[in-house]
C-alpha positions as CSV (number, residue, x, y, z in Angstrom):
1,X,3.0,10.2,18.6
2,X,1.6,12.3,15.8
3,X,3.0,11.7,12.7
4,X,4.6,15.2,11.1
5,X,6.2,14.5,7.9
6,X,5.4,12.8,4.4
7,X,8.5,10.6,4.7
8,X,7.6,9.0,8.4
9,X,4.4,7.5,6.7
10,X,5.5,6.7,3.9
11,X,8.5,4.7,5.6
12,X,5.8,3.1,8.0
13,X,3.3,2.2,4.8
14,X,5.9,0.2,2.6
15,X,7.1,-1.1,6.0
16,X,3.5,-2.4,6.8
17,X,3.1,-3.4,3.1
18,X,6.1,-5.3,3.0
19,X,5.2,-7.4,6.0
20,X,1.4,-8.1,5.2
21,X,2.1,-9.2,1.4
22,X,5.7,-10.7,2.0
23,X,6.7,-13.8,-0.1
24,X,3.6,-12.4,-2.7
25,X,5.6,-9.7,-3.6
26,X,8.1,-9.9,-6.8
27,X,9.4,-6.2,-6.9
28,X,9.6,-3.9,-4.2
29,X,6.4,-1.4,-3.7
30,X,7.2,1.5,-5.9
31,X,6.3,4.9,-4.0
32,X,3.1,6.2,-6.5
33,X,1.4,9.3,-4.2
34,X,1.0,10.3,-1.0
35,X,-2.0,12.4,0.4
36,X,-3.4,13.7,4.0
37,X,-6.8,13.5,4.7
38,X,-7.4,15.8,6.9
39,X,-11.1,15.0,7.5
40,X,-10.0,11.8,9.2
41,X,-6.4,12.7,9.9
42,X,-5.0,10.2,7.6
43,X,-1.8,9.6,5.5
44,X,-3.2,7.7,2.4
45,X,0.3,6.1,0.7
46,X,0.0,4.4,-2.7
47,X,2.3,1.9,-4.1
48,X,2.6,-0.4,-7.2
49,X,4.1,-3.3,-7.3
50,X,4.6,-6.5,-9.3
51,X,2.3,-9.5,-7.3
52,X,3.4,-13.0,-7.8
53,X,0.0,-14.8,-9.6
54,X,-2.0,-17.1,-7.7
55,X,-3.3,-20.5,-8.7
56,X,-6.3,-19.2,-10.8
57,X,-3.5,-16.5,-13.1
58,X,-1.4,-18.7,-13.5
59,X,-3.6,-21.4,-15.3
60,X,-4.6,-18.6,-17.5
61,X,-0.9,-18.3,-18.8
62,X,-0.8,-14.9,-16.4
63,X,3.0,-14.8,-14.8
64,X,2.6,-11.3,-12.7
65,X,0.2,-8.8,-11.9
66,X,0.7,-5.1,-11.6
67,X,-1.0,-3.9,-7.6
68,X,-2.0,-0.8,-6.2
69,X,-2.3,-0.8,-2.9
70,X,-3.3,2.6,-0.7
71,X,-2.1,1.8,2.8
72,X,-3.7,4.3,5.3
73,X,-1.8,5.5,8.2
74,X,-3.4,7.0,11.5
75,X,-1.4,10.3,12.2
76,X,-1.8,11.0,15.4
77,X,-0.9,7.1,16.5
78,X,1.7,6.4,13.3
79,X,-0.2,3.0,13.2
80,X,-1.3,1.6,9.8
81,X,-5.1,1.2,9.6
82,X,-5.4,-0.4,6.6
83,X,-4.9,-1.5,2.7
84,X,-7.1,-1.0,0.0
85,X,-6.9,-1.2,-3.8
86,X,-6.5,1.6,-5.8
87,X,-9.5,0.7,-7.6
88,X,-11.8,1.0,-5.2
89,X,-11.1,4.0,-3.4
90,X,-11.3,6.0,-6.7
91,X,-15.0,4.1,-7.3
């Protein structure tokens, strides 16, 4: 099942997102960018969102952090193939 439009992976990313990160999450994923790769036939979805802070944040005085996350969907499968930061996919 080969994905054919922006919206399907991007509907299968936060869906993916949502589910991995769960209870860690304080705002929904905001929708950043969306891009093909079509080396590697790959949806590449970005979203921010706030992340709730762990143990070592939140002894600092840190009450949220801002994510990005790039979730990359398989197209010709529709299956989610990983999440990365933001960070270091533009290293």
């Amino acid at each position: 099942m080969a994905l054919t439009d922006v919206k399907q992976a991007v509907v299968t990313a936060k869906k993916y997102l949502e589910d991995v990160f769960g209870s860690e999450l304080m705002t929904p994923p905001r929708l950043e960018e969306v891009w093909f790769d079509d080396r590697t036939d790959v949806w590449n979805v970005t979203f921010g969102f706030f992340r709730k802070p762990d143990d070592i944040t939140s002894a600092m005085g840190t009450y949220s952090t801002y994510a990005y996350k790039v979730v990359a969907i398989d197209d010709e499968t529709g299956n989610p193939v990983s999440i990365r930061d933001r960070e270091r996919i533009q290293a």
